[in-house]
Structure formats: structure tokens, C-alpha cells
C-alpha positions as CSV (number, residue, x, y, z in Angstrom):
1,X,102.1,27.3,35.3
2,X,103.5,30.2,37.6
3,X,104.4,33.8,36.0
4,X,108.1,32.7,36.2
5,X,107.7,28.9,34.3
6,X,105.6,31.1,31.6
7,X,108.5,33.7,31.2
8,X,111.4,31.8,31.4
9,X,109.9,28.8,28.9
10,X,109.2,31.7,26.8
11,X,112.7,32.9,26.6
12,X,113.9,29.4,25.3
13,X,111.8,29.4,22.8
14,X,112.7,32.4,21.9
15,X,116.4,31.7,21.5
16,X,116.2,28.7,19.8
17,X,113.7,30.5,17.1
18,X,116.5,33.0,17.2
19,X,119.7,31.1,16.4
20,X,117.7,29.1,13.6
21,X,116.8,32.7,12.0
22,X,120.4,33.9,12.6
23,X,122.1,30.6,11.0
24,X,119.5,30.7,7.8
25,X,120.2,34.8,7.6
26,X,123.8,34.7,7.4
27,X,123.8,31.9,4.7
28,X,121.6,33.7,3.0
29,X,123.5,36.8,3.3
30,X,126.7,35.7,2.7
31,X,125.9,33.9,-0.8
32,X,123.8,36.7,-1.5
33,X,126.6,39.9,-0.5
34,X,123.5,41.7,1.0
35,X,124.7,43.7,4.1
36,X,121.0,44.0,4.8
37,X,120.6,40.3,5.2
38,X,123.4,39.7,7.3
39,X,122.4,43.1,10.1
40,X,119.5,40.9,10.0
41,X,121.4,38.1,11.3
42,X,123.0,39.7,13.8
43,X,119.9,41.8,15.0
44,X,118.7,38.1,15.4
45,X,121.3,37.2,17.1
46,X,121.4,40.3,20.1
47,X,117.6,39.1,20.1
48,X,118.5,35.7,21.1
49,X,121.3,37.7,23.7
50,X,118.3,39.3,25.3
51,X,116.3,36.3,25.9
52,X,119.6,34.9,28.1
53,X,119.1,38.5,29.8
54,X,115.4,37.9,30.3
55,X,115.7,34.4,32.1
56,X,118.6,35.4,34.3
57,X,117.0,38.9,35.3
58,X,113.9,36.5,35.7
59,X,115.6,34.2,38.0
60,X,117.4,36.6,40.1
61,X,114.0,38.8,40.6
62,X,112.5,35.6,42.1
63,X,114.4,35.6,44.8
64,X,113.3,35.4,48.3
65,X,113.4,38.6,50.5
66,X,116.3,38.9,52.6
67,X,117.7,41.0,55.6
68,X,119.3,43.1,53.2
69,X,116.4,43.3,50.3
70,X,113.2,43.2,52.6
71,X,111.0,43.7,50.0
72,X,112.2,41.0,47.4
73,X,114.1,41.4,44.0
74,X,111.5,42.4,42.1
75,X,112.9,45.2,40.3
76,X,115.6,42.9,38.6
77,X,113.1,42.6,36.3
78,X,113.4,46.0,35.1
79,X,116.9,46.2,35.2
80,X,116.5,43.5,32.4
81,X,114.4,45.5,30.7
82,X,116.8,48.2,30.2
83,X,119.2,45.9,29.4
84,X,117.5,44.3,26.1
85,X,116.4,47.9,25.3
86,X,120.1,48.8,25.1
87,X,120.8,46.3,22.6
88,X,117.3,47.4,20.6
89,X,119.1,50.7,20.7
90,X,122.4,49.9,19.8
91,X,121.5,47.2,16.8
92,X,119.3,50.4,15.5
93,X,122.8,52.4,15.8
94,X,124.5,49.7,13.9
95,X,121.6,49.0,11.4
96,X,122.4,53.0,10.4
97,X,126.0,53.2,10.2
98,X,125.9,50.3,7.6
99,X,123.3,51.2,5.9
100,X,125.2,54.6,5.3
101,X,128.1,52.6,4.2
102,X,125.6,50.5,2.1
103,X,124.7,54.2,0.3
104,X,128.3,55.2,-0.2
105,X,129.0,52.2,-1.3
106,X,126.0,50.3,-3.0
107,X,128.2,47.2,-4.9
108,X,126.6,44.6,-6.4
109,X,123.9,42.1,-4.2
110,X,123.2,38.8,-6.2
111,X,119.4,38.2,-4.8
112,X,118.0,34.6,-5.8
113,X,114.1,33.5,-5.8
114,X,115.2,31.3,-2.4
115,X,116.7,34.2,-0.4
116,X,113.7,35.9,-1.1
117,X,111.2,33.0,0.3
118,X,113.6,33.0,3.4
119,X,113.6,36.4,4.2
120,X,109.8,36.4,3.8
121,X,109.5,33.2,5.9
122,X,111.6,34.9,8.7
123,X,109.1,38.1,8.3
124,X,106.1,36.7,8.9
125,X,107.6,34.0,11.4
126,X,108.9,37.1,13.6
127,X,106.0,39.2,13.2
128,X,103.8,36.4,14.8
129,X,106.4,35.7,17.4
130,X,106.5,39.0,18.4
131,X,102.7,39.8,18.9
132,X,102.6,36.4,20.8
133,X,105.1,37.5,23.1
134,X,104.2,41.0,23.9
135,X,100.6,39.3,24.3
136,X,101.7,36.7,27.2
137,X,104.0,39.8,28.6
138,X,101.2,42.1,28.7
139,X,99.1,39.2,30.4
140,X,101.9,38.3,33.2
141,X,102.9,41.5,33.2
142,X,106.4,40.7,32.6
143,X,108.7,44.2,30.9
144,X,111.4,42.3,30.1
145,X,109.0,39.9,27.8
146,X,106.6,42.6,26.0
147,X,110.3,44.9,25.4
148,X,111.0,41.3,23.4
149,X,107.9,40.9,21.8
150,X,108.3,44.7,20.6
151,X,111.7,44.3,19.5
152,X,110.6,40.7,17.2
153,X,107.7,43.4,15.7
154,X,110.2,45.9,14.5
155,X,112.6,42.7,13.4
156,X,110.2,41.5,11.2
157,X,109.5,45.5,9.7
158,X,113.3,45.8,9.2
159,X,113.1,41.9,7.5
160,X,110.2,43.3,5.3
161,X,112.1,46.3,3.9
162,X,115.3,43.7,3.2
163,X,112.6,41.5,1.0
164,X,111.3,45.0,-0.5
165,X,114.6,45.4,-1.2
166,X,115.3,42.2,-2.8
167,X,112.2,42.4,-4.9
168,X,113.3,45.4,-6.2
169,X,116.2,44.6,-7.0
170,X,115.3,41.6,-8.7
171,X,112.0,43.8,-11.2
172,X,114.0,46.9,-11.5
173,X,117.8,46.4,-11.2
174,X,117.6,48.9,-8.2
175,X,120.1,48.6,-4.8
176,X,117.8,50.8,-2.2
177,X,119.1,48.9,0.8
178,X,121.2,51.5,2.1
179,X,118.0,53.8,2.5
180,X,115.6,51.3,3.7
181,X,118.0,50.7,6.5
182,X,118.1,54.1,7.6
183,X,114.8,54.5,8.2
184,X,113.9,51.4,9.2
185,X,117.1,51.8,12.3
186,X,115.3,55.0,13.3
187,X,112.6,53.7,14.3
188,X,114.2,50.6,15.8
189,X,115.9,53.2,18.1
190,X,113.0,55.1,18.8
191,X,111.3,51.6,20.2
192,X,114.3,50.9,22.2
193,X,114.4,54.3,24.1
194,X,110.4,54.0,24.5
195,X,111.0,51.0,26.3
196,X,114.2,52.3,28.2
197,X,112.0,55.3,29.1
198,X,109.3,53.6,30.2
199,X,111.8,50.9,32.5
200,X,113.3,54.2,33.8
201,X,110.2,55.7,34.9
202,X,108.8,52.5,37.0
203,X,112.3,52.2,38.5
204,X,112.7,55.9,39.6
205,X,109.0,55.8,41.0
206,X,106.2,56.8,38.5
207,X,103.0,58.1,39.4
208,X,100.4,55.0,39.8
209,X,97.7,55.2,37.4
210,X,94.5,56.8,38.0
211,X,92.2,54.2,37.0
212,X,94.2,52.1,39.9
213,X,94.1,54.6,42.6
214,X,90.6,55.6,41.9
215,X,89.3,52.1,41.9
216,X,91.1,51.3,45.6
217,X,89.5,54.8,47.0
218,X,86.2,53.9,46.2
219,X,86.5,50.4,47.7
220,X,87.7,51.9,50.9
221,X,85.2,54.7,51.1
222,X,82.4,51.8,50.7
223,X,83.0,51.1,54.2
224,X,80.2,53.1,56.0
225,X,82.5,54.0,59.2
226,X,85.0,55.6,56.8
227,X,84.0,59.3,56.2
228,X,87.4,60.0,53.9
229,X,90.2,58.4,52.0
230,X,93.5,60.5,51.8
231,X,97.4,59.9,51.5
232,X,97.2,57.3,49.2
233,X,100.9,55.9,48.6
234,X,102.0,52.8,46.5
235,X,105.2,51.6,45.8
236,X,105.9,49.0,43.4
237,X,108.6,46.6,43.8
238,X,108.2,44.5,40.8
239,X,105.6,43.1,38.7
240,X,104.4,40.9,41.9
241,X,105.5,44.0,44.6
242,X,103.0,46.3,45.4
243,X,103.3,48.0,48.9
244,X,101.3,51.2,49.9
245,X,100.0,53.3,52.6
246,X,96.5,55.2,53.1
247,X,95.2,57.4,55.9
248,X,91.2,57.3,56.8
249,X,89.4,59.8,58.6
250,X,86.7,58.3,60.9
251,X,84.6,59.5,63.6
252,X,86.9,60.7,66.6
253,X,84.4,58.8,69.6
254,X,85.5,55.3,67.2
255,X,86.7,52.6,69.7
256,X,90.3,51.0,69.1
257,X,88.8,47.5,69.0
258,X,86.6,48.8,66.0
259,X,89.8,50.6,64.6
260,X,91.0,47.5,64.9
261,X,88.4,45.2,63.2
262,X,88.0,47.8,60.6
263,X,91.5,48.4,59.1
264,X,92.2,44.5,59.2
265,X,89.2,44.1,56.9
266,X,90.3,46.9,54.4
267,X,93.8,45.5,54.5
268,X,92.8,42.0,53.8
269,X,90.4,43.1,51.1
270,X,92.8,45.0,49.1
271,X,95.2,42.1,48.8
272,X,92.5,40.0,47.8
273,X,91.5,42.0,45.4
274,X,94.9,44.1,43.7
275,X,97.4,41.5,45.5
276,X,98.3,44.7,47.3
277,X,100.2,44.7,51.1
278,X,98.3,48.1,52.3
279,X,99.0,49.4,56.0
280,X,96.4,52.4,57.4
281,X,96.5,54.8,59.2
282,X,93.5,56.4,61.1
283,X,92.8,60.5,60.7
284,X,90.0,61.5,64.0
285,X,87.3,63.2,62.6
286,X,85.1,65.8,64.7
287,X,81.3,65.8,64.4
288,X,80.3,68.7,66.7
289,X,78.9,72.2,65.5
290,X,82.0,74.4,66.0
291,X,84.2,72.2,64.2
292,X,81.6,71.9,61.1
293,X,82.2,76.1,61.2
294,X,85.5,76.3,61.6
295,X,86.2,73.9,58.7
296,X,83.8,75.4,56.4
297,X,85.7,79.0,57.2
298,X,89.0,77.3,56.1
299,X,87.5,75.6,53.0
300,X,86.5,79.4,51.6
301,X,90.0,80.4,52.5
302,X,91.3,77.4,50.5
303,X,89.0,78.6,47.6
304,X,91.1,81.5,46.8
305,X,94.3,79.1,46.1
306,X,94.1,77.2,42.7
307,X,97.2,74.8,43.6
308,X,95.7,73.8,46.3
309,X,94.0,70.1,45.6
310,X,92.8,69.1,48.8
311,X,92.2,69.4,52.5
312,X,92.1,66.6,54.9
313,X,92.9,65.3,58.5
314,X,91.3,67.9,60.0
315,X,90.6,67.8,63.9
316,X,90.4,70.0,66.6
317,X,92.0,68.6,70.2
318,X,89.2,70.7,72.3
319,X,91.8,70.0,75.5
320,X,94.9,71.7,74.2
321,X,92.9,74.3,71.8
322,X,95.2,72.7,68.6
323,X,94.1,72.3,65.0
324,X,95.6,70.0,62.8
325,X,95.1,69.6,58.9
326,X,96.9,68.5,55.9
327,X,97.3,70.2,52.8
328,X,97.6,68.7,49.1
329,X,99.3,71.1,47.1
330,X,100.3,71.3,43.4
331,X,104.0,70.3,41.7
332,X,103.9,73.1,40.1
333,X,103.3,75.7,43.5
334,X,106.9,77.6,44.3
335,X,105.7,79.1,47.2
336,X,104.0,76.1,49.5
337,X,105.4,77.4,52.8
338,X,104.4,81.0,52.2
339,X,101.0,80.2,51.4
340,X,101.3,78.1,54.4
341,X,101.7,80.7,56.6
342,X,99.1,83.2,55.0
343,X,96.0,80.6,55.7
344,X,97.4,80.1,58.8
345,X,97.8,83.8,59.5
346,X,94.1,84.1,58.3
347,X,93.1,81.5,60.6
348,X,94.1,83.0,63.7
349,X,92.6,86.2,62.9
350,X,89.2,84.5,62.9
351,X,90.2,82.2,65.8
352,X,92.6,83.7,67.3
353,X,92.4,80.9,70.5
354,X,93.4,77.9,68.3
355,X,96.8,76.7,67.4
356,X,97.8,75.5,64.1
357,X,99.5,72.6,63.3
358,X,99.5,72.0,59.5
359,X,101.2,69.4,57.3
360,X,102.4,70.2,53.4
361,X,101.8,66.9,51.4
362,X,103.0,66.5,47.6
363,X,99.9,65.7,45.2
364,X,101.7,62.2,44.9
365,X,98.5,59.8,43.8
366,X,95.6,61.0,42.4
């Protein structure tokens, strides 16, 4: 079964489990007077609201590219994740007003032996839902499934402090509804903005992860004509998107046909392996003497610059006297073009015949 089968049969079941929780919680409720019982419901029922979301955002990010979305409609998917995280947000808002109403004004809540077996039913029903759900999302790498899954994990904690609350009641004669539901809508606010945070992040372009980036550089550097691995860029667009960019540095007397052979291997070995589309670009490297002593002089200059992570591309063009190099430097570094212009400056003291060409780069991957 393909990733889009698994999410979208996922959803249904979802909803229907859903509207049969939702029907069974407002009886309940309503017989009962419990306002706790009946935010339930409803929670339920913005739950079933978000699996619609999840199999029409699912839909539309399956789309084939067009002229005007080259790279697919990926990033639907997160749109759709955002959206169910706004309803997790706002059923936390509305789970607190009432329950503030609830402590104003307590009345009287009739709880029976039945409601009670419902409402743990529904708990541990949810809770197993849930975990099931933000398993197969996690697996498929699906957002909008695993922001679900989270959401029926904190509906079945909110459902468990509604039968504490019953329980109580029925021992001790004591109505603490009103306070359960405030700190049980906290945190169902806190998980929505997580996952609104997290949706956000991927969407405005968030640093790949390490383990990732590491894992692709070594594979590349395995390759014994490549002496360096630099400029590593991906950009995800969607779960089943990943595009990205790398430079090499390989010797400088390297024929093109070998440039060619080697770069379509690398390609065609990271989409094998990370189902990433990866285009490369080729950095000349020098082997002679002078250029071995030139770049070990700019290395110790480098040396006195902590914000400065890396150094690579360098080459020397022997017939028009130019030196070219790229610089990694920090976030955090105000003054790039300054420092720029003092290793540069240093540079032509020392060798004073060159020309410098040199090329800031943002420490965008690590």
C-alpha cells in the first residue's frame, strides 16, 4: 500500500472512531450535566474535522508537478498540519474558558456507574488510537498523521481526568472538573503550538539534521577521486521532496568525461539511497608545491578568527595570477565583510602578485 492509501485509510478510520466517541460523549454528558463530558465530545468531534483536513491536504499534496509548482505539492501537507494544530489549540482555549465557568459555577453533575465505564472505554480506546497513529505517521513520515496521533494522546489524558473526576465525585461528593480542565487545556495548547512550531519551521526552511548531512558527506567523500565535500544544500519539499546541491573539490588535471562519469554515479547513489534528487558541482583543486604554501599561510590566518568554520574551493588560476576560495562563516559574525577584507589585506602583503577573489557562504548545513 503506497504512503498516500496508508494515510488517507487512516483518516477514515479515524473519523468514524471519532463520530462514534462524539455521539456516546454527548449522551453521556447531556444526561449526566457534566460540561466536562460534553468538551469531550466536541474535542472529538474537531478531531474527526481534522482527519477531513488530513485527507484533503493529503490529496492535494499528491499532485503532479506542474509549470507553475515544478517541484510538486508537497508542502500541502504541512499546511495541513498547521491546520489540525489550530484546532488542538483552539479546543485547549475552549477546554479553559469552560472549565473556568465550570469553577464559578460548579452546579450539580449526576455521574452514574455507566458514564463512568464510557468515559473509561473512550480513554483507553483513544489512548491506543493515538499511539497507533503517531506510530504509522512517524513510519511514513506523514505531519499531518503523527499531529493526530498526538492530539488522540492528550484526548484520552483530558478523558482520564473527566473519569477522575467522576470517581470523585461519586466517593467523596466533590465537583473538581472545573480545575482538572484547566490544567489539562494547558497542556493541550502547549501540544498544539509544538506541533504548529515544528510545521512552521519545516515550511520556512529548517536546518537539515546533522545525522543526515553527515551521513551523505561521508558517502561522497568515499569516492577516491573526491578530495572534499562542501556547500551542502537541501531543500525539502514535502515528506517525498528532497532536492539539494553539493560542490566537490577534485584534482584540477581531472578530465570532463571522468567529471562526467563521476558526478552521475554520486547523483544516482544518493537517490538510491536517501530518495534524494542531488545536482554537483565541481571545485578544481591544485596539487603543486606553491599552492600547498600558499594555503597553509591562509589556513594560520584563518586560525585567528573563531567564526570562521571552514575554508574551501581553493584554487589558484596560474595564467591570470587569481585566487579563489570560499569562506564558511558563523550566524552569529556581524562583521563578515570586514573580516573579509582584512584576510584578504593580509594576503596580498604576503603575495602581493595574486588576486583575490573570495566568496562569503552562510554555515547553512552542517
Amino acid at each position: 500500500m503506497n504512503r498516500e492509501k496508508i494515510i488517507i485509510k487512516t483518516s477514515f478510520i479515524g473519523i468514524i472512531f471519532n463520530t462514534i466517541l462524539v455521539i456516546f460523549k454527548l449522551i453521556v454528558g447531556i444526561l449526566s450535566n457534566s460540561i466536562a463530558i460534553i468538551l469531550d465530545a466536541v474535542n472529538n468531534l474537531t478531531d474527526a474535522i481534522s482527519e477531513v483536513a488530513t485527507i484533503i491536504g493529503t490529496k492535494l499534496a499528491n499532485k503532479s508537478p506542474d509549470r507553475t509548482h515544478p517541484y510538486g505539492h508537497g508542502r500541502i501537507e504541512y499546511f495541513t498540519s498547521i491546520i489540525i494544530a489550530t484546532f488542538i489549540i483552539i479546543a485547549g482555549i475552549l477546554a479553559m474558558k469552560e472549565s473556568v465557568v465550570k469553577i464559578v459555577n460548579p452546579g450539580s453533575v449526576d455521574y452514574s456507574v455507566i458514564s463512568l465505564v464510557v468515559i473509561a472505554l473512550a480513554v483507553i480506546s483513544k489512548f491506543i488510537f493515538g499511539k497507533l497513529v503517531k506510530k504509522v505517521g512517524i513510519k511514513i513520515e506523514s505531519h499531518s498523521l503523527i499531529a493526530v496521533g498526538v492530539d488522540a494522546i492528550m484526548d484520552s489524558v483530558l478523558s482520564l481526568t473527566t473519569l477522575i473526576a467522576g470517581i470523585l465525585n461519586i466517593l467523596f461528593n466533590l465537583n473538581i472538573e472545573g480545575y482538572l480542565g484547566i490544567v489539562i487545556s494547558v497542556f493541550i495548547i502547549k501540544s498544539g503550538i509544538s506541533i504548529f512550531r515544528d510545521s512552521m519551521d519545516i515550511m520556512i526552511g529548517k536546518r537539515f539534521d546533522k545525522s543526515i548531512t553527515d551521513k551523505i558527506k561521508k558517502d561522497i567523500i568515499s569516492y577516491k577521486e573526491v578530495l572534499n565535500v562542501c556547500d551542502l544544500l537541501l531543500h525539502n519539499y514535502g515528506p517525498n521532496k528532497t532536492v539539494g546541491t553539493v560542490h566537490i573539490e577534485i584534482d584540477c588535471d581531472t578530465s570532463a568525461s571522468k567529471i562526467h562519469t563521476l558526478t552521475r554515479t554520486i547523483s544516482a547513489s544518493i537517490y538510491k539511497k536517501y530518495g534524494i534528487f542531488m545536482t554537483i558541482g565541481i571545485y578544481a583543486s591544485n596539487k603543486d608545491n606553491k599552492s600547498k604554501e600558499i594555503k597553509d599561510y591562509l589556513n594560520k590566518i584563518l586560525k585567528e578568527y573563531n567564526c570562521i568554520k571552514q575554508l574551501h574551493g581553493f584554487y589558484i588560476d596560474y595564467a591570470t595570477n587569481n585566487i579563489y576560495f570560499d569562506l564558511i562563516i558563523d550566524f552569529d559574525c556581524n562583521n563578515k565583510v570586514d573580516i573579509k577584507d582584512i584576510i584578504i589585506s593580509k594576503m596580498v602583503l604576503k603575495y602581493p602578485e595574486y588576486s583575490y577573489n573570495v566568496i562569503i557562504d552562510d554555515d547553512i548545513s552542517d
